[in-house]
C-alpha positions as CSV (number, residue, x, y, z in Angstrom):
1,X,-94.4,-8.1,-75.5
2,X,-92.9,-8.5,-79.0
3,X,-93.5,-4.9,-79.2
4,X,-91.5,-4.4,-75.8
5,X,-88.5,-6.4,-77.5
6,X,-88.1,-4.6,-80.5
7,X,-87.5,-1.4,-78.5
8,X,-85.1,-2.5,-76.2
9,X,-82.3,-2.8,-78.3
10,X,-82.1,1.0,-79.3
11,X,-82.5,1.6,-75.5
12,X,-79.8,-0.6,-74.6
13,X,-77.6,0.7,-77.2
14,X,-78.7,4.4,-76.2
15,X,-77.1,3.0,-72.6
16,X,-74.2,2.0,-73.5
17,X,-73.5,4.6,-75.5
18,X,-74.1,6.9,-73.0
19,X,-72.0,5.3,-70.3
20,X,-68.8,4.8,-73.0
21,X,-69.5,8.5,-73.6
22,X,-69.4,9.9,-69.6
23,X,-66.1,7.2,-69.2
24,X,-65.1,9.0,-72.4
25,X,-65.5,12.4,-71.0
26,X,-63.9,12.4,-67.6
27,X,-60.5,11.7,-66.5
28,X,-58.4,12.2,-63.1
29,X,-54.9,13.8,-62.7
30,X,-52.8,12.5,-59.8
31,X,-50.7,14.7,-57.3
32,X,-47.4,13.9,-59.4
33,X,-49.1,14.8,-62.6
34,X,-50.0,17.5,-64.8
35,X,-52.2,17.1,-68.1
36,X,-52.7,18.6,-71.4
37,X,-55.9,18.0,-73.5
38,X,-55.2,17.7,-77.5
39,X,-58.5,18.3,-80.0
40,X,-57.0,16.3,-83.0
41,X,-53.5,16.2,-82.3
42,X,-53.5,20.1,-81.1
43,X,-53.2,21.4,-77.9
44,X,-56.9,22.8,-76.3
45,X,-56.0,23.2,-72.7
46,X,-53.7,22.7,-69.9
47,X,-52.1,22.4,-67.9
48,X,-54.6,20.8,-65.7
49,X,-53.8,20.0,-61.9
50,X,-54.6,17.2,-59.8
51,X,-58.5,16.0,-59.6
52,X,-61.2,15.1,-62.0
53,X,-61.9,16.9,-64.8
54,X,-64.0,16.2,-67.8
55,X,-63.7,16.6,-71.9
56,X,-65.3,16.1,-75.3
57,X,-65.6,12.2,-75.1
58,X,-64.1,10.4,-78.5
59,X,-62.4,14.1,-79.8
60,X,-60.2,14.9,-77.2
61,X,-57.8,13.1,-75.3
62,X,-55.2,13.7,-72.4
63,X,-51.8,13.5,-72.1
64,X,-49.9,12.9,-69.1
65,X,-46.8,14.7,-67.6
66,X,-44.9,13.9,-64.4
67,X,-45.0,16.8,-62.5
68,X,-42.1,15.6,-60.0
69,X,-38.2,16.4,-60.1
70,X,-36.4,14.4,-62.5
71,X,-33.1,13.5,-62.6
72,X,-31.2,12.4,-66.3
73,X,-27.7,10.8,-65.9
74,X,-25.3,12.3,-68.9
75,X,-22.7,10.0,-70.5
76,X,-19.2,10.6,-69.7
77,X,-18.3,13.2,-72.8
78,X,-14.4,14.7,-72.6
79,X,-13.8,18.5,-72.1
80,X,-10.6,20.2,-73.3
81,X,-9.9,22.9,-69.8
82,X,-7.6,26.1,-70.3
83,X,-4.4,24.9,-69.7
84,X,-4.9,22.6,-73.0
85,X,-5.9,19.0,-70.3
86,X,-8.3,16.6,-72.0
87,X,-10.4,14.8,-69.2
88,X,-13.9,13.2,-68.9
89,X,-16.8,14.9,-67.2
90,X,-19.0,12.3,-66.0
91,X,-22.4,14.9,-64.8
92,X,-26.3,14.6,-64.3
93,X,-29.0,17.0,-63.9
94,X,-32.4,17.7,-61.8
95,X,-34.9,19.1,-63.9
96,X,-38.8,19.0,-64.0
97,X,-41.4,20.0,-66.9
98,X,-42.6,23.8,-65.9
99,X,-45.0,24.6,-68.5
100,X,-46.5,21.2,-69.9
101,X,-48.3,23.1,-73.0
102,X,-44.9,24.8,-74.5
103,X,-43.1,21.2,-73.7
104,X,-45.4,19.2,-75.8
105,X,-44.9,22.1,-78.6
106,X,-41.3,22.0,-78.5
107,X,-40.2,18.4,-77.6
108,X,-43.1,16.7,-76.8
109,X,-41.6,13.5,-75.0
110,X,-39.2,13.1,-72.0
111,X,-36.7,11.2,-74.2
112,X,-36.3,13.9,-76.3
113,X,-36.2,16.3,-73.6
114,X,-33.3,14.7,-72.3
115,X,-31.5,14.7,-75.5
116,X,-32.2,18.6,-75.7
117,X,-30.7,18.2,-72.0
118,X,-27.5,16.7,-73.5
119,X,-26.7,18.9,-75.9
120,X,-27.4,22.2,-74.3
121,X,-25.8,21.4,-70.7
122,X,-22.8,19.4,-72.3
123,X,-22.1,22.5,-74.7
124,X,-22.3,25.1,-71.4
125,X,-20.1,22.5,-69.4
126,X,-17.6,22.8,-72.2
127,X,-17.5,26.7,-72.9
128,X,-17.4,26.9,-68.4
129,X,-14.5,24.0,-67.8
130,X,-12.6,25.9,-71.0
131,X,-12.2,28.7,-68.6
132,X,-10.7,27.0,-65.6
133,X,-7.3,25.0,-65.6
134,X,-7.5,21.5,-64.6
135,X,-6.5,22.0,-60.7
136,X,-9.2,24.8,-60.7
137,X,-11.9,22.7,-61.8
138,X,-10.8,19.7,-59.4
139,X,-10.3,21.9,-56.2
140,X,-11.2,24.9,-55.8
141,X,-13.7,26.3,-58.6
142,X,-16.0,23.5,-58.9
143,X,-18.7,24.9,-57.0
144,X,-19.2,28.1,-58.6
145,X,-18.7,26.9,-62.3
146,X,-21.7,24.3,-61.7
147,X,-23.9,27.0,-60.4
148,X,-22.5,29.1,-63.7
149,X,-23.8,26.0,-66.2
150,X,-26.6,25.7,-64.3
151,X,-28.0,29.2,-64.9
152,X,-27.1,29.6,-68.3
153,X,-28.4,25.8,-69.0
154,X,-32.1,26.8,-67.6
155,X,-31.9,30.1,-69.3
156,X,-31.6,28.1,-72.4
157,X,-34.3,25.6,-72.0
158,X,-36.7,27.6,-70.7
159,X,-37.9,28.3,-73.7
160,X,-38.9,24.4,-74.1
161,X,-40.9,24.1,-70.4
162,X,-38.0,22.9,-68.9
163,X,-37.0,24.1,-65.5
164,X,-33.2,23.1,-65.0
165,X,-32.5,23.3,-60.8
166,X,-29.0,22.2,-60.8
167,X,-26.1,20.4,-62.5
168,X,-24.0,18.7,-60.6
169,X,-20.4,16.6,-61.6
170,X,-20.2,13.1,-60.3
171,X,-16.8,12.6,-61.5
172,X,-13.6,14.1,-63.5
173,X,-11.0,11.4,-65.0
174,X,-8.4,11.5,-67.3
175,X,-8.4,9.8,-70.9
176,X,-6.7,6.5,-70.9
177,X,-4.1,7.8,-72.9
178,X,-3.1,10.6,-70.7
179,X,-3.8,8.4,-67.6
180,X,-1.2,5.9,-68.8
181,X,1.4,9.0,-69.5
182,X,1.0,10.8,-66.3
183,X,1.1,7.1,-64.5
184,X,4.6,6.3,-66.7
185,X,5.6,10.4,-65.4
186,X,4.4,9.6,-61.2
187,X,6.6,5.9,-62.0
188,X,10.0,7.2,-63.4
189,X,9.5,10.4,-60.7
190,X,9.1,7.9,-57.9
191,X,11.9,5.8,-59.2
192,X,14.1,9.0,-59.4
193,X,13.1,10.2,-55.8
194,X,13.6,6.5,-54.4
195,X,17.5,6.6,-56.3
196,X,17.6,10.0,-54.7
197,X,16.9,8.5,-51.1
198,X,18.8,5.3,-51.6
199,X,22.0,7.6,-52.9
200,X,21.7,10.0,-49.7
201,X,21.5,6.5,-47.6
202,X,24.4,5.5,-48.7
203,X,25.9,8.5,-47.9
204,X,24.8,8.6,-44.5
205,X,25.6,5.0,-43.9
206,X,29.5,5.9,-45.2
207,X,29.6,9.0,-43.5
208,X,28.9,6.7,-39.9
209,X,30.9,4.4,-40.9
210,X,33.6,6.6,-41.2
211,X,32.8,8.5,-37.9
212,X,32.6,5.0,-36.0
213,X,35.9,3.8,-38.0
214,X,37.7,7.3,-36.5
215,X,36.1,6.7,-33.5
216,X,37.3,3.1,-33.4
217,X,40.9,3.7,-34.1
218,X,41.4,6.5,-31.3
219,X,39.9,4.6,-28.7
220,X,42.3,1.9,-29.8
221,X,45.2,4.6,-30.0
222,X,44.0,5.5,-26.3
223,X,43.8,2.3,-24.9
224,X,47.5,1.0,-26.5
225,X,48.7,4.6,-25.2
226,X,47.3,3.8,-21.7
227,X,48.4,0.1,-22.2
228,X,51.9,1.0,-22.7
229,X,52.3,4.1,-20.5
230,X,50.8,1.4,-17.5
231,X,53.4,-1.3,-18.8
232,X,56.1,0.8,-18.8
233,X,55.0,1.9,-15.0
234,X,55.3,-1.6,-14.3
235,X,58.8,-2.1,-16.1
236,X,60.0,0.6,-14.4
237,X,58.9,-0.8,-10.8
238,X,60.1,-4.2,-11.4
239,X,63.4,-2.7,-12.6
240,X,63.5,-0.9,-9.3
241,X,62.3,-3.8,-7.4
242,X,64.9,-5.5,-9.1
243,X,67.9,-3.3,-8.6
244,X,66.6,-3.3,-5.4
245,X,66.6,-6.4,-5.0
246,X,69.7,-7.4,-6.9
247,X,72.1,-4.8,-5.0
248,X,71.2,-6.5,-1.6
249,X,72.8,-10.3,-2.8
250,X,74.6,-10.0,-6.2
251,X,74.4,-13.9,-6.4
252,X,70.8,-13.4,-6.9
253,X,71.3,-10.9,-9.5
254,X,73.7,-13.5,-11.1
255,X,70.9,-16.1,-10.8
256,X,68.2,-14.6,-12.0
257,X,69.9,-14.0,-15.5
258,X,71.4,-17.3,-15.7
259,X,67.8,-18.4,-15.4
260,X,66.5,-15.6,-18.4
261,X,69.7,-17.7,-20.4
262,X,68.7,-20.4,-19.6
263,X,65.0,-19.9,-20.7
264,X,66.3,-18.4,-23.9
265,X,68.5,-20.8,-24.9
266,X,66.9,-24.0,-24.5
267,X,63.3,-22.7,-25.9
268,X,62.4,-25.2,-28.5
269,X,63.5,-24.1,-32.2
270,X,66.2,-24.9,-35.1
271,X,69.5,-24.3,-32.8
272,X,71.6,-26.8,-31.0
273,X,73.8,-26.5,-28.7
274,X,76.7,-28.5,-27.6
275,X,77.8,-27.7,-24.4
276,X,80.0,-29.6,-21.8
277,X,79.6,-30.5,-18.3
278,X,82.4,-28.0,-17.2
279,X,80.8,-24.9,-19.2
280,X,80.1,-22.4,-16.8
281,X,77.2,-21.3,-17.9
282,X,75.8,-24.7,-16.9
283,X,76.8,-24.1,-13.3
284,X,73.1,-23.5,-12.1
285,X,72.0,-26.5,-13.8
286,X,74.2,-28.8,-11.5
């Protein structure tokens, strides 16, 4: 039994070493992954795809890549177009790792991938918006200068395993200087075009004015006109009716204008008259 004991141990290590040494020695990709296996620090295979696969347990290890599309969100960097604007290009990218061996060689991480990203797609977006004026870029051309950068930009990391599929901007603004210029420009042009309306309003509004003034003083020149051409109708037939009526009695005739005297005479005002009983002209009053 003690005999049994004593070589139990080296059995039981033997186990466990062997166990530590199959866990060692396989490991399992996963559908979004592709791996590398390093031999003290250096490169020894890849890529590897999905499933298990096995290596030299305690001398070789696996790195890890994501196999999927990746997307890296640039800062907003200013770009100087061909008609001499300064304006910010806010852009991201899709990319993916292509060849996972020449990516570890080259940059090794995805942070520093996506710095190599910066600098290479920021310097093609500079050199491609430098050859487009500002309404280009913002209208029409936009289209065919990100398929431009794009090209070139994969072109120039391919060398790194880097797969560029497209670049795309999200938005194009002006500095805040030149934002506060061309706002002071749109203010003083909308102040001059709202002077320029108000002006031809007033204008207008005279120019009616006028027209309904004109208007205004012919109708009145037509109505007097009518106005006197009816009253002088209507003198002329009580003049008639008069003479008419005044050659058929002339004591009537001699009536009527003591009575027109009469009214005249004694209508209220400054003048006195002092008349006496016997005054002819008194001879209707009787």
């Amino acid at each position: 039994m003690s005999l049994l004991k004593k070589g139990s141990a080296p059995l039981a290590i033997l186990i466990i070493v062997a166990v530590l040494g199959i866990a060692q020695s396989a490991y399992i990709v996963k559908q979004t992954e592709k791996a590398i296996v390093l031999q003290l620090g250096k490169p020894k295979s890849g890529p590897m795809g999905p499933g298990l696969h096995f290596k030299l347990p305690f001398v070789q290890n696996v790195i890890y890549f994501d196999s999927r599309l990746l997307e890296y969100d640039a800062r907003p960097a200013e770009i100087l177009t061909k008609d001499k604007k300064n304006m910010v290009v806010d852009n991201y990218s899709k990319w993916r790792i292509s060849d996972p061996l020449q990516f570890y060689r080259t940059v090794r991480s995805i942070p520093r991938a996506q710095a190599r990203l910066d600098d290479i797609i920021y310097a093609e977006l500079r050199v491609a918006l430098g050859r487009y004026t500002l309404i280009e870029i913002i209208s029409s051309d936009r289209t065919s200068i990100m398929e431009e950068v794009t090209q070139t930009s994969n072109a120039l990391l391919k060398p790194y395993g880097i797969e560029v599929l497209d670049v795309r901007i999200k938005r194009t603004d002006l500095p805040p200087e030149n934002a506060r210029a061309i706002y002071g420009r749109m203010r003083a042009e909308r102040e001059r075009m709202a002077k320029q309306y108000r002006s031809q309003g007033s204008e207008a509004a005279a120019r009616i004015t006028a027209q309904a003034d004109k208007e205004r003083t012919i109708l009145f020149a037509d109505a007097n006109l009518k106005s006197d051409i009816l009253r002088g109708e209507g003198d002329a037939i009580a003049t008639k009716t008069y003479a008419e009526s005044f050659g058929k009695d002339p004591r009537f005739y001699e009536f009527q204008k003591s009575l027109e005297a009469y009214e005249k005479g004694f209508r209220a005002g400054k003048t006195k008259l002092i008349l006496s009983q016997d005054n002819p002209f008194l001879k209707y009053m009787k």
